[in-house]
Steps between C-alpha positions, in 0.01 A plus 500: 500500500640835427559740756329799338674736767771487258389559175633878388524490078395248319577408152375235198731355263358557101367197364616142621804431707673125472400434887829193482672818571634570871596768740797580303333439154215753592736743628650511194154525321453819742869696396450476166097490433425723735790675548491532852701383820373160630651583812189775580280472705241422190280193449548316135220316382526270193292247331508190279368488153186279583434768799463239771808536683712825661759591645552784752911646568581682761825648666472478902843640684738213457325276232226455242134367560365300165066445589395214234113490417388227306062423422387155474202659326453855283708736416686845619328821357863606344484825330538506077804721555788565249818697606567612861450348822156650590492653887210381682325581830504244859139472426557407108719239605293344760220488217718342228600189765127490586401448157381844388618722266708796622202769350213479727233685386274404783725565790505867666706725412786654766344791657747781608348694759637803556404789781317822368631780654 
């Protein structure tokens, strides 16, 4: 179970990732897909091609954290994305392992209250 606590930026990898791929395989998907430092304190998501397995990487002080999701039935609402790694919300990614698409048209909208003065 993830701690959600944790969970600052998180990013999808474009299209399908080969999920034989490890820590240091994925980290290496990260530098030069993403072009960013796997060593963050970021949360990489990435798929496989039939979208019923992921895989979640994740830098924690002293060593790496690789979350493995796989369905025994249905499939992962992955995103038709082409290019870069798309930035999603805590709340987008607990909807994409729950089976939903990361658009919700039904659920509310954040509400910024703010003090009139």
């Amino acid at each position: 179970m993830l701690n959600w606590e944790l969970v600052n930026q998180v990013y999808l990898a474009p299209g399908a990732t080969d999920l034989r791929k490890s820590i240091d395989g994925l980290s290496a998907v990260v530098t030069a897909v993403f072009e960013m430092d796997p060593f963050s304190d970021r949360w990489f998501v990435f798929c496989n091609k039939q979208r019923d397995k992921l895989k979640i990487l994740r830098w924690d002080t002293n060593g790496f954290w690789l979350y493995y999701r796989r369905l025994e039935r249905g499939r992962f609402k992955w995103p038709a994305q082409t290019g870069p790694a798309l930035t999603i919300t805590r709340r987008q990614l607990q909807w994409l392992l729950d089976g939903l698409a990361i658009e919700q048209k039904q659920a509310h909208r954040p509400v910024h209250a703010r003090i009139a003065i």
